[in-house]
DODOLO-650457 format. One record per residue: residue in three letters; y, x, z of N, C-alpha, C in turn. Coordinates in steps of 0.02 Angstrom, whole numbers, padded with zeros to 5 digits, always signed. Each point is the difference from the previous one (the first is absolute). Example, Ala and Ser with C-alpha at 12.3 -4.5 7.8 and 13.67 -1.06 7.14 Angstrom:
// DODOLO-650457
ALA-00284+00660+00390+00059-00045+00000+00060+00045+00000/SER+00053-00018-00036+00059+00042+00003+00055-00039+00037/
//
This chain:
// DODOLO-650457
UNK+00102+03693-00974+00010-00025+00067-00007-00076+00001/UNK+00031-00020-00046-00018-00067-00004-00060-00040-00018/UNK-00038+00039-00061-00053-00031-00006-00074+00035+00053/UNK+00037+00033+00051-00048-00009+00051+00034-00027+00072/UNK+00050-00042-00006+00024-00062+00040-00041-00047-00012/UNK-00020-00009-00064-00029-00067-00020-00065-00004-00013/UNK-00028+00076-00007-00072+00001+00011-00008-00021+00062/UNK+00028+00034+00055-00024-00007+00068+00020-00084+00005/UNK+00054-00031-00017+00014-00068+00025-00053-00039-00028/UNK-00027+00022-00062-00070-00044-00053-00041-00012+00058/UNK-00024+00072+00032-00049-00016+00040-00024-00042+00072/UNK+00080-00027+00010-00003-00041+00054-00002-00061-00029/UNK-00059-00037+00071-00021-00065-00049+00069-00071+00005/UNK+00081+00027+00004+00044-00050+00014+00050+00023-00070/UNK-00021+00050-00020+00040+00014-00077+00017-00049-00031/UNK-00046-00049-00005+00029-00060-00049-00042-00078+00029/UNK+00048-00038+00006-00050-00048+00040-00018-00046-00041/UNK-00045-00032+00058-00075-00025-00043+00025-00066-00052/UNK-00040-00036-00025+00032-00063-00047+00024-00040+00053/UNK-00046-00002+00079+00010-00071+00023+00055+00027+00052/UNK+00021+00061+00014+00079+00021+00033+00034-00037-00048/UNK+00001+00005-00054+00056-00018-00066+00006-00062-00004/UNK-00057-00023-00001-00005-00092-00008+00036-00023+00087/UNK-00039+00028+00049+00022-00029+00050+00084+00010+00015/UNK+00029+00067-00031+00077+00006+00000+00034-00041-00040/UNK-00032-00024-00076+00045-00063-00009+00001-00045+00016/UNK-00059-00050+00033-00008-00041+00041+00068-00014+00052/UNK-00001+00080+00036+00060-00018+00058+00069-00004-00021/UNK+00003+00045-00053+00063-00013-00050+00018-00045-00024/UNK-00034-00024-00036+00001-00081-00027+00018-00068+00058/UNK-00043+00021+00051+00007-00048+00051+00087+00002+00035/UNK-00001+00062+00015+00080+00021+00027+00041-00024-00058/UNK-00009+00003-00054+00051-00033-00054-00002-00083-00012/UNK-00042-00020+00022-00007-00071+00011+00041-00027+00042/UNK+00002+00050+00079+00018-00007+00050+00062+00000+00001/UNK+00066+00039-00035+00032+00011-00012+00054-00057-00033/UNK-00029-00028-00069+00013-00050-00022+00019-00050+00047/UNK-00075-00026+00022+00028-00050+00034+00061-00010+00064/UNK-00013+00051+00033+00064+00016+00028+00061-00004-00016/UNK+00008+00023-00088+00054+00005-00013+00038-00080-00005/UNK-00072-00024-00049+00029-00079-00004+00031-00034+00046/UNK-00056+00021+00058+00019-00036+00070+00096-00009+00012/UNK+00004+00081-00007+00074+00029+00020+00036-00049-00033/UNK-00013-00015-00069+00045-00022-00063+00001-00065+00041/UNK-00050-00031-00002+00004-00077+00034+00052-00021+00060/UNK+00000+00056+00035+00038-00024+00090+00074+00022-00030/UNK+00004+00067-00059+00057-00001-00015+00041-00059-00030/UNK-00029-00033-00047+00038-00055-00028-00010-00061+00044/UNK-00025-00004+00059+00021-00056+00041+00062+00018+00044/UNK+00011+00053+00010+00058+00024+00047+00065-00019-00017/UNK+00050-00001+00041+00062-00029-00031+00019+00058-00008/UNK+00103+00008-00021+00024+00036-00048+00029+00067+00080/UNK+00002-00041+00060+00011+00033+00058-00039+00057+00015/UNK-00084-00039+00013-00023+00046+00036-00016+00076-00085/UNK+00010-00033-00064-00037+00045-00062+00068+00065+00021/UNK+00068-00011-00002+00038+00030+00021-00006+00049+00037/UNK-00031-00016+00083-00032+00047+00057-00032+00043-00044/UNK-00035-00015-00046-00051+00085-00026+00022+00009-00064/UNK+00074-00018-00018+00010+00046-00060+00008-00052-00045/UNK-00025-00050-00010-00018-00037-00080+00038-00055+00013/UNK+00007-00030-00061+00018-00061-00025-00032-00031-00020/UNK+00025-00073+00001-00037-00061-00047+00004+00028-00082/UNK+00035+00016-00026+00004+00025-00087-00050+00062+00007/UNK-00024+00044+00059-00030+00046-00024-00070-00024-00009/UNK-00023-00043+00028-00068-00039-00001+00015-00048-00071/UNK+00035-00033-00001+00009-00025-00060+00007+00030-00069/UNK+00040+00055+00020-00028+00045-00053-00039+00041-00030/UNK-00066+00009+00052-00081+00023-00054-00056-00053-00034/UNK+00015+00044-00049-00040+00002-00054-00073-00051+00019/UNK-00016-00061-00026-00049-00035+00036-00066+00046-00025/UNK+00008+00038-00050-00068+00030-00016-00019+00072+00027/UNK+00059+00004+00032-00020+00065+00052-00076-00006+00064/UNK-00044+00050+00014-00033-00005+00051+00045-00021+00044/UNK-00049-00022+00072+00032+00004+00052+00024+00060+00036/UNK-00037+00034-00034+00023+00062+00051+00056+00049-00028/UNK+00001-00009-00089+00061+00049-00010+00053-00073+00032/UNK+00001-00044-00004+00050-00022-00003+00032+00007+00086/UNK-00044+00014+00062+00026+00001+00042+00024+00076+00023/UNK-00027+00042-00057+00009+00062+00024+00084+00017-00037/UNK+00008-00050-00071+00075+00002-00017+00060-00043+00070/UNK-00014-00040+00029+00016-00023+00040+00022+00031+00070/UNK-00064+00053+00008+00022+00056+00061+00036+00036-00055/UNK+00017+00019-00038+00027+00058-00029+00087-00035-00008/UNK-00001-00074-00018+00079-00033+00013+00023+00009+00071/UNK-00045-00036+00057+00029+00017+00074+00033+00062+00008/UNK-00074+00063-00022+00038+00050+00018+00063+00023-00021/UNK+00015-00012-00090+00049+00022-00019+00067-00023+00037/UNK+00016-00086+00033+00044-00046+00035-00005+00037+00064/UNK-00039+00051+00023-00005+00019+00070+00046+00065+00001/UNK-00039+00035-00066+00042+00085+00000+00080-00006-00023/UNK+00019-00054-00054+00074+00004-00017+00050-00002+00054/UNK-00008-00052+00044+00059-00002+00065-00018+00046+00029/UNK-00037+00023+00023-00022+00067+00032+00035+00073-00039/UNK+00004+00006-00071+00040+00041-00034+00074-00008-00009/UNK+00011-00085+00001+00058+00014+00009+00044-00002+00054/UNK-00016+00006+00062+00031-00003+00062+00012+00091+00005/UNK-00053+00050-00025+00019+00051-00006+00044+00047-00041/UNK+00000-00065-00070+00064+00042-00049+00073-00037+00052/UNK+00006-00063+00019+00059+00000+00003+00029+00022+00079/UNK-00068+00051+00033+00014+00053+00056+00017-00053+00058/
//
C-alpha cells in the first residue's frame, strides 16, 4: 500500500522540488533570519536605553540586561529575556492563588 502511495506520488511532477524551489527557499530563509537578527538587536538597543521604571512595566530589570552573556546572539539573548518577564509575570499571578 505504501509503495504504491509513492509510486503514484513519484509520478506527480511536485514529488520533489526542483534545485531552484530549494535554492530559492533558502534564499527566503536566510533572508527571514537576517531579518530577525536585526530586529532583535534593535530590541536589545531601546532595551538598554530605557530606565529601571519603564524595564519594570514589562517584567525586567536593569541586572537582567546586565546579566547576558555578551557572546550570546541577539536573538537568544532576547528570547532569554522574554522568558525572565514571563517568569516575573506568572509568579505573582501563582501566588495570589496559593494564598486564596
Amino acid at each position: 500500500m505504501r509503495d504504491a502511495a509513492l509510486m503514484i506520488a513519484a509520478l506527480d511532477d511536485d514529488f520533489a522540488p526542483s534545485l531552484a524551489a530549494r535554492v530559492g527557499r533558502a534564499i527566503v530563509t536566510f533572508a527571514a533570519a537576517v531579518r530577525r537578527h536585526l530586529r532583535a538587536r534593535r530590541a536589545l538597543r531601546h532595551l538598554r536605553r530605557l530606565d529601571p521604571h519603564l524595564l519594570g512595566d514589562i517584567g525586567l530589570a536593569p541586572a537582567d540586561l546586565e546579566a547576558l552573556d555578551p557572546t550570546l546572539s541577539a536573538s537568544e539573548a532576547t528570547r532569554r529575556l522574554a522568558a525572565a518577564a514571563a517568569h516575573r509575570r506568572i509568579r505573582p499571578a501563582e501566588e495570589r492563588w496559593i494564598r486564596g
